[in-house]
C-alpha positions in Angstrom: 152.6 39.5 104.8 151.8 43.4 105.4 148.8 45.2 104.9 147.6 48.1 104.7 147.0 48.5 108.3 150.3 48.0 108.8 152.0 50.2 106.3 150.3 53.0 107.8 151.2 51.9 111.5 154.9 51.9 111.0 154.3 55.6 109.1 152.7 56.9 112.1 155.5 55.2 114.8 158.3 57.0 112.6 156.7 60.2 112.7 155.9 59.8 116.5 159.8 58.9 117.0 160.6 62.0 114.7 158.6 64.3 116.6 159.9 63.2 119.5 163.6 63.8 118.5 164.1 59.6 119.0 166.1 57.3 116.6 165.7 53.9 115.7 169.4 53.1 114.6 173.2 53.9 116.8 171.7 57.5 118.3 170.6 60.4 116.9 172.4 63.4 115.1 175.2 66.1 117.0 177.2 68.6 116.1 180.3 68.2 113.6 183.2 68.2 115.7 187.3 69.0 115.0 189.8 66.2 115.1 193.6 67.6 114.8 196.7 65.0 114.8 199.8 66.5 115.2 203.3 65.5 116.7 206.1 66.8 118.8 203.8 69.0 120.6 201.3 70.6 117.8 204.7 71.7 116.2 204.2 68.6 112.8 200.6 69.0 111.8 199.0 65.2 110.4 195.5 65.9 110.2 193.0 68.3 110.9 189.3 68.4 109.5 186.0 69.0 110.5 184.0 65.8 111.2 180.6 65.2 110.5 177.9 62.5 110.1 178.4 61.8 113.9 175.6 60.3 116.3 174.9 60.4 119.8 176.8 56.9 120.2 180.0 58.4 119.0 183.1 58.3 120.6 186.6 60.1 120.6 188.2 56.5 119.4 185.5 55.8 115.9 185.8 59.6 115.0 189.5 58.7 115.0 189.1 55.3 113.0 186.7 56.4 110.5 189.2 59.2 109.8 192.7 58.0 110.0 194.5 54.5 109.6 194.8 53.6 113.4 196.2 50.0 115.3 195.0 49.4 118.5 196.0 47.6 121.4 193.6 45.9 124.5 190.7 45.2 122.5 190.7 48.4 120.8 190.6 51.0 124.1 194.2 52.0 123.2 196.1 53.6 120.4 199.4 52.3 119.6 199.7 54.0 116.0 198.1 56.6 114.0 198.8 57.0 110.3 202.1 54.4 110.8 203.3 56.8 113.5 204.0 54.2 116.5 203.7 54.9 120.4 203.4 52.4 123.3 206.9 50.5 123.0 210.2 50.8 124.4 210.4 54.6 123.1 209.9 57.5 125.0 206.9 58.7 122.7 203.4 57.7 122.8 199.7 58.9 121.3 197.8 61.5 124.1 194.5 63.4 123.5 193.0 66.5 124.6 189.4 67.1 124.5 188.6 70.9 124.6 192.3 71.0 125.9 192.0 69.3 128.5 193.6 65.6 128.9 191.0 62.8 129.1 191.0 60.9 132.3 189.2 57.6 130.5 189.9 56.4 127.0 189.2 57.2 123.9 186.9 54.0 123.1 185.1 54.9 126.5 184.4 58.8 125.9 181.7 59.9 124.5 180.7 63.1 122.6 178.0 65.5 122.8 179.1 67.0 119.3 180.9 70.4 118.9 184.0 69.3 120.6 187.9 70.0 119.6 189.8 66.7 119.6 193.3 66.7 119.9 195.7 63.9 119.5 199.7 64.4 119.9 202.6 62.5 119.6 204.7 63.5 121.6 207.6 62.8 124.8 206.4 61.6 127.6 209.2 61.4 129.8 208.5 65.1 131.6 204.9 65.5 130.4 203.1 62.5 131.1 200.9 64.5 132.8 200.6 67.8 130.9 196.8 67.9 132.2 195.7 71.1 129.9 196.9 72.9 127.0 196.0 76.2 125.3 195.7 75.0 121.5 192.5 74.2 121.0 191.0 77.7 121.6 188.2 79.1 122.2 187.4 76.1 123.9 187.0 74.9 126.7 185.2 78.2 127.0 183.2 77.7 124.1 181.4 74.7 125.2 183.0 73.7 128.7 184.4 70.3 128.7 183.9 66.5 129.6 180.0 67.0 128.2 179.6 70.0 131.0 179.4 73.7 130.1 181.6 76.0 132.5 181.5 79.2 133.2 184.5 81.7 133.2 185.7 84.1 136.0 188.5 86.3 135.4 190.6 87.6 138.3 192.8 90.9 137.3 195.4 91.6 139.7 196.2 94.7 138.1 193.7 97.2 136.4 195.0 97.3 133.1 193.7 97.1 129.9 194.6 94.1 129.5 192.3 92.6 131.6 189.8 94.3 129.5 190.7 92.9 126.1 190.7 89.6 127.9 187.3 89.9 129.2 186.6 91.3 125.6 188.0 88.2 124.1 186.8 85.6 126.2 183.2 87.3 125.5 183.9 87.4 121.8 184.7 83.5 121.7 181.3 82.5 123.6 182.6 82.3 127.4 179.8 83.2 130.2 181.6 85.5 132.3 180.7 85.4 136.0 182.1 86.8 139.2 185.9 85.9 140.8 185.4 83.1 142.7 182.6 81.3 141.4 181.7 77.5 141.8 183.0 75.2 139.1 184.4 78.1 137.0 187.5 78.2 134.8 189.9 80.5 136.1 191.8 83.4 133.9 194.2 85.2 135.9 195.7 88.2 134.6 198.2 89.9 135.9 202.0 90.3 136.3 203.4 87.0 137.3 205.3 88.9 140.6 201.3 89.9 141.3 199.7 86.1 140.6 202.7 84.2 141.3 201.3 83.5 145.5 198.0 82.2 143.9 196.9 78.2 144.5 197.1 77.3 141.0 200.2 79.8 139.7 202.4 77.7 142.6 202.0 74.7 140.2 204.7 76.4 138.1 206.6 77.8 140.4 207.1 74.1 141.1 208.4 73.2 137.7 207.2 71.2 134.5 206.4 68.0 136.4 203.9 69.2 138.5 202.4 72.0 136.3 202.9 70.4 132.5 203.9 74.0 132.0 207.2 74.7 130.3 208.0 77.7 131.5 209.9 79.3 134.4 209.9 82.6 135.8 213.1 83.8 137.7 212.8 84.8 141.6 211.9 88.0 141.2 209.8 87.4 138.5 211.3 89.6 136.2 212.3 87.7 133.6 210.7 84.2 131.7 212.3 81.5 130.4 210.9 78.7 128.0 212.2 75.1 128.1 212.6 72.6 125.8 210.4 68.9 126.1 213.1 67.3 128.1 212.2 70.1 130.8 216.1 71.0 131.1 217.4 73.3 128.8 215.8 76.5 128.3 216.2 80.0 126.3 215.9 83.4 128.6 213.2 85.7 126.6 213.8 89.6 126.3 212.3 91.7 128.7 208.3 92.5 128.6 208.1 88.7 127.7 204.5 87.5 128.0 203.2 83.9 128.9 200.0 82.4 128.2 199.5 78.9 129.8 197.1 76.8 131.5 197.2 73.8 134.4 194.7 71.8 136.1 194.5 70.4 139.5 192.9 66.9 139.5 189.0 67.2 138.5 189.0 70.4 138.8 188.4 73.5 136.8 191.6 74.5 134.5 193.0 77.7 135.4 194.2 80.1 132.3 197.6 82.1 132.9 197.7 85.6 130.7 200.6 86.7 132.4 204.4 88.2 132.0 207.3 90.1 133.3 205.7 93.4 133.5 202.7 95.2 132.6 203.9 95.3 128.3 204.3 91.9 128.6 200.9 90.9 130.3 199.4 92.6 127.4 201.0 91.1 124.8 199.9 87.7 126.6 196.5 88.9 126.1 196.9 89.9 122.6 197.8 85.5 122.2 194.1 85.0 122.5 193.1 83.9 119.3 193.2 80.7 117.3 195.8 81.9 115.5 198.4 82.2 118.2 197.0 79.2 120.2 196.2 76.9 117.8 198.1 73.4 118.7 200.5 74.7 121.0 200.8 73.9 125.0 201.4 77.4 125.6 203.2 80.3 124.2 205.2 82.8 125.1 205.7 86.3 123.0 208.8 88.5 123.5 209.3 91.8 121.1 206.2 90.7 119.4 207.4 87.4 118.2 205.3 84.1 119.6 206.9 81.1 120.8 205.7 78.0 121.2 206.3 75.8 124.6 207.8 73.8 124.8 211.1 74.8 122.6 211.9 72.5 119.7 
């Protein structure tokens, strides 16, 4: 039986934990964060909604359970289907999620969230981009709020003093980034420029070496005067008008990502740059714009 005393010890230890920011049940409180389901590369929307109600103990795979009507496979650290749509057979589609655009390294069951984060599960071809390791759709992150529960900063290399390279600065600032110098440890990258200007850097090679290694499906030609989108299959492709623009991203290993706002010429680099918002970006790979009309990548 409780007494007194004790009534008034467990009112002081629940006050002391309050104070203290501490929680007696799964973990405390974080930020809502944004779960998008979509298919065939962000172009068949399934879900999207802000989520709430989430603790410290949350991961990417119960944000997705409490929200959707999932199977598993392995003891529940793998998603074969998401609202009856079915991956991980024969077929040559299967379930993938970004976090903050970039592609998770460990499972869903096993990543945990620090709350604010953009989740983003596709289903989608595999057989070229298995390995699409970033995509631009869930702008403004990873700039927002860095990614894999570590804040990044951003360093923007122009190759070209344009404007453009202003509004990009402009709209990096605007969507929360922390803009430091070119060259920076552990920054993202934006590099903005023509594509015949950025094309001999480290990361913009990934492209020149085609969809497999980049998970970029786009091409410029050799002289880098024109742009060309492909399709999922990486094969077939459609040759954009000239002053095309491309806005893309890749990622080397565990490294930083590295943004492309790019295009044929100088028109084009700024209509790239005019793509950064979450209406041109949102659940796409990586679009292209030609003549003012956006494309997304890869073609349907």
């Amino acid at each position: 039986m409780r007494g007194p005393g004790t009534a008034v010890a467990l009112a002081l230890l629940f006050a002391a934990l309050a104070a203290a920011g501490c929680g007696l049940g799964p973990g405390n409180g974080v930020a809502d964060v944004e779960l998008t389901v979509t298919r065939d590369y962000g172009t068949v929307p399934v879900l999207h909604r802000q989520v709430g109600d989430l603790t410290e103990s949350d991961t990417v795979m119960r944000v997705l359970e409490r929200n959707a009507d999932i199977t598993t496979l392995y003891g529940g650290g793998f998603v074969r289907s998401i609202d009856g749509l079915e991956g991980g057979g024969a077929g040559e589609d299967d379930w993938f999620f970004y976090v903050n655009g970039l592609w998770s390294p460990i499972g869903a069951a096993e990543y945990g969230l620090d709350g604010g984060e953009a989740i983003w599960w596709d289903y989608r071809d595999w057989t070229v981009g298995e390995r699409v390791a970033a995509a631009v759709g869930s702008w403004p992150q990873p700039f927002r709020d860095g990614y894999e529960g570590h804040r990044h900063p951003t360093a923007v290399t122009c190759f070209e003093a344009t404007g453009a390279c202003a509004d990009v600065r402009r709209r990096l600032r605007d969507a929360g980034a922390d803009l430091v110098a070119a060259g920076s440890p552990d920054a993202i990258r934006v590099l903005v420029g023509t594509w015949s200007r950025l094309r001999g850097d480290r990361d913009a090679e990934l492209i020149d070496d085609g969809v497999r290694a980049s998970g970029v499906f786009a091409e410029f030609g050799r002289g880098a005067t024109t742009l060309r989108g492909l399709d999922e299959k990486g094969v077939s492709g459609r040759l954009f008008g000239p002053d095309s623009g491309l806005v893309a991203t890749t990622r080397r290993e565990v490294q930083p990502p590295t943004w492309f706002v790019t295009g044929t010429s100088a028109a084009g680099v700024s209509a790239a740059a005019g793509l950064l918002d979450v209406d041109s970006l949102r659940d796409h790979y990586a679009v292209a714009v030609t003549g003012g009309r956006e494309t997304p990548l890869p073609l349907r």
